[in-house]
mmCIF file of the N, C-alpha and C atoms, coordinates in Angstrom:
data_MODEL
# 
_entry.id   MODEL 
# 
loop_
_atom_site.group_PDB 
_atom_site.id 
_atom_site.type_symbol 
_atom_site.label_atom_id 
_atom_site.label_alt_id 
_atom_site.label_comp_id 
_atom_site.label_asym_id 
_atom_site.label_entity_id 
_atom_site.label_seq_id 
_atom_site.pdbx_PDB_ins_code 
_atom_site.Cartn_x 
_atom_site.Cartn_y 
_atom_site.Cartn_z 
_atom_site.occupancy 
_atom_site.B_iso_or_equiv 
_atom_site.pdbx_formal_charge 
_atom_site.auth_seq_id 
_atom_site.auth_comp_id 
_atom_site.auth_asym_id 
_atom_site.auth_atom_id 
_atom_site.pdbx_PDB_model_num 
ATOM 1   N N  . UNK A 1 1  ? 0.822  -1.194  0.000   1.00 0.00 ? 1  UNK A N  1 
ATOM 2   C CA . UNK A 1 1  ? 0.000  0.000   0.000   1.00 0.00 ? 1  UNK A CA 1 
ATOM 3   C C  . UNK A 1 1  ? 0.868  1.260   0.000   1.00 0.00 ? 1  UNK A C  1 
ATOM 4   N N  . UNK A 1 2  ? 1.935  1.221   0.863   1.00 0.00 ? 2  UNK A N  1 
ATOM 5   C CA . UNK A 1 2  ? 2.997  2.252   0.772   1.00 0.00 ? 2  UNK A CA 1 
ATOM 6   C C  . UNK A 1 2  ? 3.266  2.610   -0.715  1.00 0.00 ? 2  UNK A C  1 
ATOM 7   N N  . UNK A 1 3  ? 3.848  1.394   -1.250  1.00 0.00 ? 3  UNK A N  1 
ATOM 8   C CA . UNK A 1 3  ? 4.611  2.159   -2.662  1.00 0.00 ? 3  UNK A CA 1 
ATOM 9   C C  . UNK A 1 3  ? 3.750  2.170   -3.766  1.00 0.00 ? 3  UNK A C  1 
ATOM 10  N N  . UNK A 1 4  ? 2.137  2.214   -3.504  1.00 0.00 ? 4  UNK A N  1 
ATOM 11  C CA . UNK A 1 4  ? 1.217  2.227   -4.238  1.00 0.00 ? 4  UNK A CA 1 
ATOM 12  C C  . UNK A 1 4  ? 0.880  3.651   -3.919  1.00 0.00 ? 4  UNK A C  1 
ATOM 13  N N  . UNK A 1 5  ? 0.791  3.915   -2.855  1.00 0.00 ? 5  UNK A N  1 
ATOM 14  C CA . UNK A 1 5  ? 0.385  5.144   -2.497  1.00 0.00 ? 5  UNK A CA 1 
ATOM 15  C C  . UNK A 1 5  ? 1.702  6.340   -3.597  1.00 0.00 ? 5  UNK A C  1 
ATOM 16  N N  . UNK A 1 6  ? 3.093  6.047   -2.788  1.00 0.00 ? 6  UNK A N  1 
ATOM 17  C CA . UNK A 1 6  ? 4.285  7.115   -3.518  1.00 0.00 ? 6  UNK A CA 1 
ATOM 18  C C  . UNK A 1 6  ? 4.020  7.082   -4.971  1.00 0.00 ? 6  UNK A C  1 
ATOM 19  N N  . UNK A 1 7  ? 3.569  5.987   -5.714  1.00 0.00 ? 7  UNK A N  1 
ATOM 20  C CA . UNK A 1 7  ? 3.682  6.106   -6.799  1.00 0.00 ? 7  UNK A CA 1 
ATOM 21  C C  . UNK A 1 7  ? 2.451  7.283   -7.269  1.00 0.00 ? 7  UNK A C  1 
ATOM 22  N N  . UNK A 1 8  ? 1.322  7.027   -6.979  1.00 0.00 ? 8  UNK A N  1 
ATOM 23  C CA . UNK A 1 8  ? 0.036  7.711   -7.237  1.00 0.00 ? 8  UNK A CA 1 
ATOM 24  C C  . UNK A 1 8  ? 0.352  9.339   -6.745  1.00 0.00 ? 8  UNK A C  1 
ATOM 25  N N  . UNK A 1 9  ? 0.859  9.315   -5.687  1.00 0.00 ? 9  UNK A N  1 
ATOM 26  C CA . UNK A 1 9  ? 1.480  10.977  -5.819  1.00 0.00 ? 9  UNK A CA 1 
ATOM 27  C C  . UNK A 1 9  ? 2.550  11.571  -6.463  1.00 0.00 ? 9  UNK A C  1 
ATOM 28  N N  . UNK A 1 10 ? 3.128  10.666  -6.708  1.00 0.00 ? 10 UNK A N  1 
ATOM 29  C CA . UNK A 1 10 ? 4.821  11.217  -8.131  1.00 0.00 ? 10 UNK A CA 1 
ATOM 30  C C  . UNK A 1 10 ? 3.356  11.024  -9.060  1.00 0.00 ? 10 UNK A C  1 
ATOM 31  N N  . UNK A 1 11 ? 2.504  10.734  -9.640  1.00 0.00 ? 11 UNK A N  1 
ATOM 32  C CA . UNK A 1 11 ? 1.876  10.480  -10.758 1.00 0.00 ? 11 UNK A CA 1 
ATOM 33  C C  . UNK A 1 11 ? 1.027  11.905  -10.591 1.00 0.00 ? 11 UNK A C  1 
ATOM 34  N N  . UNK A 1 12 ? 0.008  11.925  -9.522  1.00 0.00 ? 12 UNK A N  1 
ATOM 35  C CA . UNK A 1 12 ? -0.528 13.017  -9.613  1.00 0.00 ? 12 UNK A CA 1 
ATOM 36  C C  . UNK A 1 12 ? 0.313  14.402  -9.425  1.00 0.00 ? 12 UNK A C  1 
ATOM 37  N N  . UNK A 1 13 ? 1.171  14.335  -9.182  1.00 0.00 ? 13 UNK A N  1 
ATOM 38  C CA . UNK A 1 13 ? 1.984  15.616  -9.212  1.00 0.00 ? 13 UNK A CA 1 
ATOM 39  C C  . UNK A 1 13 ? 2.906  16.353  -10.072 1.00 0.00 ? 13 UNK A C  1 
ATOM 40  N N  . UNK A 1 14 ? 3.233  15.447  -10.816 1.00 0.00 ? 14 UNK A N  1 
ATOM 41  C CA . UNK A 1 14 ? 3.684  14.935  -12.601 1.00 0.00 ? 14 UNK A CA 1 
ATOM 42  C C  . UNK A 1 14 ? 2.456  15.483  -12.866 1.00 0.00 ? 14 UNK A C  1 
ATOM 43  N N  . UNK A 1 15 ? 1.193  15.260  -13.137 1.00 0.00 ? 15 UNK A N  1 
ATOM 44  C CA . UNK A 1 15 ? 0.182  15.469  -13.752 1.00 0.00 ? 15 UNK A CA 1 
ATOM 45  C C  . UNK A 1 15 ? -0.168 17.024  -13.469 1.00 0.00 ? 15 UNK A C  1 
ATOM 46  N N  . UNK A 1 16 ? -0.293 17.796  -12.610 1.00 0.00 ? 16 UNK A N  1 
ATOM 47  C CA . UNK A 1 16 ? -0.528 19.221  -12.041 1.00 0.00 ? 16 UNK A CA 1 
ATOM 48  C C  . UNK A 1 16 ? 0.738  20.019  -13.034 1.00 0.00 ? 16 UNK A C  1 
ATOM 49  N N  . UNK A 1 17 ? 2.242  18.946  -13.059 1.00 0.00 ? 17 UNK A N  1 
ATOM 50  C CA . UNK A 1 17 ? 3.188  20.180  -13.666 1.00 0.00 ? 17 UNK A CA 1 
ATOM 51  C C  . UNK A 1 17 ? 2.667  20.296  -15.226 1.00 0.00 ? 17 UNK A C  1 
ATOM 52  N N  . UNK A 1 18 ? 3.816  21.420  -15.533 1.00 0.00 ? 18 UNK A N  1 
ATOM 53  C CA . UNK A 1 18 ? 3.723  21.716  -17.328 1.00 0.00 ? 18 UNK A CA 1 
ATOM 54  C C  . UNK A 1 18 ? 4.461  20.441  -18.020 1.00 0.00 ? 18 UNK A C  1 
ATOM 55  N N  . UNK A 1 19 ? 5.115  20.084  -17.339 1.00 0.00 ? 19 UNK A N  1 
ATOM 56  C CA . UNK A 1 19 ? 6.101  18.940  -17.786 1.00 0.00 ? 19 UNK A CA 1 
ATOM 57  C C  . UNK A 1 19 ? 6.365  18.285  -18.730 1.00 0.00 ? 19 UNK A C  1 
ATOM 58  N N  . UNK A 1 20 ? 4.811  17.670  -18.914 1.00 0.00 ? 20 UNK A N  1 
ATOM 59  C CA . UNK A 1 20 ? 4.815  16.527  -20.049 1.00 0.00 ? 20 UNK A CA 1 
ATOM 60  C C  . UNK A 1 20 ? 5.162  14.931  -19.881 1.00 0.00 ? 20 UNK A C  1 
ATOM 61  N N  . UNK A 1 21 ? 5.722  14.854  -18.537 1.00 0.00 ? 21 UNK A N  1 
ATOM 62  C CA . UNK A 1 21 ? 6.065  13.642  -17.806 1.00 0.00 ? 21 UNK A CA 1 
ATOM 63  C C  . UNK A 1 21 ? 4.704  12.724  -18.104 1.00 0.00 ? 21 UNK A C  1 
ATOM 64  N N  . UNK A 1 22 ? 5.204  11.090  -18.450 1.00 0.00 ? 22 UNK A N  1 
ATOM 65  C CA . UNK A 1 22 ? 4.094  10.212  -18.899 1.00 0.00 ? 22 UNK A CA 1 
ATOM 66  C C  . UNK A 1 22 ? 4.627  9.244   -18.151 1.00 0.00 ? 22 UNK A C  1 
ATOM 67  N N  . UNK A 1 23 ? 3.867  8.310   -17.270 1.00 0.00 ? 23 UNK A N  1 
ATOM 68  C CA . UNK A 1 23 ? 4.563  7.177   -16.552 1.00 0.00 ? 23 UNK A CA 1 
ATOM 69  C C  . UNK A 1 23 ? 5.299  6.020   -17.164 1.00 0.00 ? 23 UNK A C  1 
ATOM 70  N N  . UNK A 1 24 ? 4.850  6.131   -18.682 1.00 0.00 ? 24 UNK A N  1 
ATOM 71  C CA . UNK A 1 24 ? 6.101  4.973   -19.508 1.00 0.00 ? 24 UNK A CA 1 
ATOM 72  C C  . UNK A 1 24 ? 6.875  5.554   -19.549 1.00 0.00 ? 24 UNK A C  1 
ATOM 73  N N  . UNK A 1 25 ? 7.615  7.423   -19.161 1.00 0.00 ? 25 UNK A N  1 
ATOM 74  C CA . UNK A 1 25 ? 8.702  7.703   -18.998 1.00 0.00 ? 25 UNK A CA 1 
ATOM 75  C C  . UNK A 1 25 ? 9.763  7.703   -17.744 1.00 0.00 ? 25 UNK A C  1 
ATOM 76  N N  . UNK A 1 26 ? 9.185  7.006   -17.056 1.00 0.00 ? 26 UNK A N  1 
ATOM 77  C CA . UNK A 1 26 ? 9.286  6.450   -15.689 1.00 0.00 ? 26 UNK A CA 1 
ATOM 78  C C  . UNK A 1 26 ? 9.958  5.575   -15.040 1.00 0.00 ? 26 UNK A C  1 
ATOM 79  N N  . UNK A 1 27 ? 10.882 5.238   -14.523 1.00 0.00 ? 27 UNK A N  1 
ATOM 80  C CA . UNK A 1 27 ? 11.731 3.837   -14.225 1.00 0.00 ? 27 UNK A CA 1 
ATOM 81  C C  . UNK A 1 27 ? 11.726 3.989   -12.619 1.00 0.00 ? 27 UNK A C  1 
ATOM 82  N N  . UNK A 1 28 ? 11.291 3.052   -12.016 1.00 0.00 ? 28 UNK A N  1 
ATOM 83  C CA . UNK A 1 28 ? 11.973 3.026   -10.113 1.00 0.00 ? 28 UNK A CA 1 
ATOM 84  C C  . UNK A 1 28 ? 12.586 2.033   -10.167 1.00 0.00 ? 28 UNK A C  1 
ATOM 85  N N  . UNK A 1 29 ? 13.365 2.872   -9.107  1.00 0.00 ? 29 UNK A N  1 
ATOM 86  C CA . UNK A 1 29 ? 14.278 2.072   -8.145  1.00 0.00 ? 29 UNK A CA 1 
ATOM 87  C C  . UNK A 1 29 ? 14.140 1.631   -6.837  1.00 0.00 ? 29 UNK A C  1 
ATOM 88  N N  . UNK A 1 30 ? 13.976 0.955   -6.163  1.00 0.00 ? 30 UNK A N  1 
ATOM 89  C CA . UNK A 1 30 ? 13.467 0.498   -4.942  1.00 0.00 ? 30 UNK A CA 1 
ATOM 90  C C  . UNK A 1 30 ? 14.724 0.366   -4.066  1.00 0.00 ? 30 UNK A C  1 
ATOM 91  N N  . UNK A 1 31 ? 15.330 0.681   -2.940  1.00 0.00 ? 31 UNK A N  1 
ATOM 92  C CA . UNK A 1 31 ? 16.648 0.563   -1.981  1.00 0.00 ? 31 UNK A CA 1 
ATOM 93  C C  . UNK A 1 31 ? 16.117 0.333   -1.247  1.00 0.00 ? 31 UNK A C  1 
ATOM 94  N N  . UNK A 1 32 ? 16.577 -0.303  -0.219  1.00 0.00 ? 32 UNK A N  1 
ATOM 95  C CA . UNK A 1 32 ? 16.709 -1.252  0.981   1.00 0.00 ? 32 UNK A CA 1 
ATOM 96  C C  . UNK A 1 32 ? 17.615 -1.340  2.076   1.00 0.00 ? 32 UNK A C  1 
ATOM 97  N N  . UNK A 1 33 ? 17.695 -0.703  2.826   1.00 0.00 ? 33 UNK A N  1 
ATOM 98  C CA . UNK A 1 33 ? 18.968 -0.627  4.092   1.00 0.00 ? 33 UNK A CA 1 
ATOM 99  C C  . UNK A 1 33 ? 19.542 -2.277  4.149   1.00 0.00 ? 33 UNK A C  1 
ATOM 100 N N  . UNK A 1 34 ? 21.275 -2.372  3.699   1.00 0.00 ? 34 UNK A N  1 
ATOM 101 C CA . UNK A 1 34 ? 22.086 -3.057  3.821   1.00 0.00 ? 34 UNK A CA 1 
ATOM 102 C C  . UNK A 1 34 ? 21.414 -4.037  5.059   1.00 0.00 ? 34 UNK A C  1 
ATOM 103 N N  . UNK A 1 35 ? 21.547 -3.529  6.059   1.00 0.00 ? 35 UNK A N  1 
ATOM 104 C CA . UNK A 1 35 ? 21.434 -3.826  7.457   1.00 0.00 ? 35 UNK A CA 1 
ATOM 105 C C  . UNK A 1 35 ? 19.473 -5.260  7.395   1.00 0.00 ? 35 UNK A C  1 
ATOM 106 N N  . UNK A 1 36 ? 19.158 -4.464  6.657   1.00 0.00 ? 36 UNK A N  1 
ATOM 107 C CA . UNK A 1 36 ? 17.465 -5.803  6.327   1.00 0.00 ? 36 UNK A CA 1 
ATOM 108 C C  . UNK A 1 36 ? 17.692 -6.764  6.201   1.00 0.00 ? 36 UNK A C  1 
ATOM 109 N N  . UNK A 1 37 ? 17.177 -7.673  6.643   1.00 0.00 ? 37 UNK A N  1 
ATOM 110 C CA . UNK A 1 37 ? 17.410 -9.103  6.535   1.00 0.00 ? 37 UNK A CA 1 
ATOM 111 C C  . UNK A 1 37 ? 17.026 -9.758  5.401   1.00 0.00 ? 37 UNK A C  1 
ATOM 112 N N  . UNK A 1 38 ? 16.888 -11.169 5.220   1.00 0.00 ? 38 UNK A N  1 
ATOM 113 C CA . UNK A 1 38 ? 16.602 -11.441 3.905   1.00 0.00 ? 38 UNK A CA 1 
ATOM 114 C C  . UNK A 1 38 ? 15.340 -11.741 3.626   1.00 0.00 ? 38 UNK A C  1 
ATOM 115 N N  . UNK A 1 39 ? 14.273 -11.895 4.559   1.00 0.00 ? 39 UNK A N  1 
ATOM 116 C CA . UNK A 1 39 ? 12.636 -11.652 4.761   1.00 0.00 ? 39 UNK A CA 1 
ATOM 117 C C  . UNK A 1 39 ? 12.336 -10.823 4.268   1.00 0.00 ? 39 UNK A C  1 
ATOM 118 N N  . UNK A 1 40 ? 12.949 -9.528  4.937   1.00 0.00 ? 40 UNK A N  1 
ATOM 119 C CA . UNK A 1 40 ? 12.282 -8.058  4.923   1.00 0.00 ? 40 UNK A CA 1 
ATOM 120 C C  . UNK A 1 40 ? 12.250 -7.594  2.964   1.00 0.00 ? 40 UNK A C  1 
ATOM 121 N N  . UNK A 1 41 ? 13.961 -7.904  2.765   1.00 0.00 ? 41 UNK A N  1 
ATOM 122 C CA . UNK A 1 41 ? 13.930 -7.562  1.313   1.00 0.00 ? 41 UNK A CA 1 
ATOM 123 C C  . UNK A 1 41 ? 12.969 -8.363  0.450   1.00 0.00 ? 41 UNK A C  1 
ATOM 124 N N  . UNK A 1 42 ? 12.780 -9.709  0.438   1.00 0.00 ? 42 UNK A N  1 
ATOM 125 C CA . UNK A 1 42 ? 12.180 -10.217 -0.178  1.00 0.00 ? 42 UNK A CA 1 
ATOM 126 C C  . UNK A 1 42 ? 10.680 -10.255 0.182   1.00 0.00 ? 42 UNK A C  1 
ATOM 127 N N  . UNK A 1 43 ? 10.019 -9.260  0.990   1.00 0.00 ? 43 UNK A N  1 
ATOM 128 C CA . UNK A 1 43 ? 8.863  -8.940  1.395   1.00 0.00 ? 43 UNK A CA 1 
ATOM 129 C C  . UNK A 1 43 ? 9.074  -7.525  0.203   1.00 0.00 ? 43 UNK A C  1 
ATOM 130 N N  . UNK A 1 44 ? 10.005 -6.737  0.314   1.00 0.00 ? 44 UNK A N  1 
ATOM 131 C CA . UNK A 1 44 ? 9.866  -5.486  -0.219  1.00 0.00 ? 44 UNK A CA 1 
ATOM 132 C C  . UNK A 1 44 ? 9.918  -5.851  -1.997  1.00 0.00 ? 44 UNK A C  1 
ATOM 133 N N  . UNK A 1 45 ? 10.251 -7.002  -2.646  1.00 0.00 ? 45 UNK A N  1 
ATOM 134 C CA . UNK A 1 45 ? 10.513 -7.168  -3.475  1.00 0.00 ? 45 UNK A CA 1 
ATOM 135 C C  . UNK A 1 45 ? 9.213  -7.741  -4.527  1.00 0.00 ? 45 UNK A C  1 
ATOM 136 N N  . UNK A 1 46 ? 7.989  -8.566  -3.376  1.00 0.00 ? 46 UNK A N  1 
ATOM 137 C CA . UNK A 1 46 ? 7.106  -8.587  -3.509  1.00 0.00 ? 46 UNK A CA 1 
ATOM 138 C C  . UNK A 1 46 ? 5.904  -7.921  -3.965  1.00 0.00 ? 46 UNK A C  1 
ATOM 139 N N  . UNK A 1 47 ? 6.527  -6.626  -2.645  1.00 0.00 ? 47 UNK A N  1 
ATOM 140 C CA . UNK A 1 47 ? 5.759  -5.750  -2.881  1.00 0.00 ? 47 UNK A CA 1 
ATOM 141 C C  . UNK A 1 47 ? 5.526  -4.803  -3.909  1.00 0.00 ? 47 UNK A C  1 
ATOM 142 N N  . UNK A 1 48 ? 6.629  -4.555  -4.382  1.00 0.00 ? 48 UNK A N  1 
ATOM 143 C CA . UNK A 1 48 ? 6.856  -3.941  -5.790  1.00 0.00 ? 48 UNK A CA 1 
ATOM 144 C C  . UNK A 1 48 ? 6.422  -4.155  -6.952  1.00 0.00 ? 48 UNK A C  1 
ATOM 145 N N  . UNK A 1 49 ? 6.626  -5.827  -7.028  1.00 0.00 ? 49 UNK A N  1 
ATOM 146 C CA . UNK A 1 49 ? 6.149  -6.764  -8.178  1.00 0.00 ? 49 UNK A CA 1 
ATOM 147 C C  . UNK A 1 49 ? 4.837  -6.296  -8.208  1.00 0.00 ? 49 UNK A C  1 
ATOM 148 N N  . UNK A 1 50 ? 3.751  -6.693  -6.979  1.00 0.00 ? 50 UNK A N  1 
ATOM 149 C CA . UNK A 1 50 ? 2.415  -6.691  -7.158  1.00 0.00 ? 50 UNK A CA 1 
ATOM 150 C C  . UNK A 1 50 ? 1.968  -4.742  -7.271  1.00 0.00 ? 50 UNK A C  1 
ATOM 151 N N  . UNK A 1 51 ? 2.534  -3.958  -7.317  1.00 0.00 ? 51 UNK A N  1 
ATOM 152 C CA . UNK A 1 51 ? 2.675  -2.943  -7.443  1.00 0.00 ? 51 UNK A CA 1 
ATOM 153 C C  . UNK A 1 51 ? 2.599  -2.617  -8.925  1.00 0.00 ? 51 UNK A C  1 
ATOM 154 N N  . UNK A 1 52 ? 3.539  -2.872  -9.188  1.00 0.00 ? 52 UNK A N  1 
ATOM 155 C CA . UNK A 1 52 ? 3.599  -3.231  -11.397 1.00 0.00 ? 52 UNK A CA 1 
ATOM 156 C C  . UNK A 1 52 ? 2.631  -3.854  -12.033 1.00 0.00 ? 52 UNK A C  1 
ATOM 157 N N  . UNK A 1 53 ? 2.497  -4.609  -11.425 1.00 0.00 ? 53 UNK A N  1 
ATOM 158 C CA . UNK A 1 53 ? 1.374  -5.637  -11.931 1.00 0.00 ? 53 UNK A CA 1 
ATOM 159 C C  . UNK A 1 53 ? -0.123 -5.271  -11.411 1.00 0.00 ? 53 UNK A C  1 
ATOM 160 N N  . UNK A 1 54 ? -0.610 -3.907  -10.742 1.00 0.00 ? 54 UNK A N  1 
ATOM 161 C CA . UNK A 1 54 ? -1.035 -3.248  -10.914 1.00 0.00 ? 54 UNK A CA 1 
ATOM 162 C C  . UNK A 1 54 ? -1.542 -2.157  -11.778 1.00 0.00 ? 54 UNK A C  1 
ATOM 163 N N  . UNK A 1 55 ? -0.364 -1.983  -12.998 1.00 0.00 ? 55 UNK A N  1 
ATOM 164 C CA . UNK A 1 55 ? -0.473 -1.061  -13.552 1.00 0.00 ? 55 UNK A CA 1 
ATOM 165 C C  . UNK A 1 55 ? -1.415 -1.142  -14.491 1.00 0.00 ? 55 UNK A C  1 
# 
């Protein structure tokens, strides 16, 4: 829900500028504190996926 949410506000806020910004011009990157275990990342990695696969 988090990175569903960030995305929908980089989108709507992109959308308010003059810009011209289109989300197929778009690439993320997702980081992860070194220090996360290997649950946590692969929880965050999940989450992303089903995030995209949203689109």
């Amino acid at each position: 829900m988090s990175l569903k949410y960030l995305q929908k506000h980089l989108l709507d806020a992109l959308s308010m500028s003059k810009i011209g910004t289109r989300e197929t011009d778009l690439k993320y990157v997702i980081t992860v504190p070194a220090i996360w275990g290997i649950a946590a990342k692969q929880f965050m990695r999940e989450a992303a996926i089903e995030v995209q696969n949203t689109l």
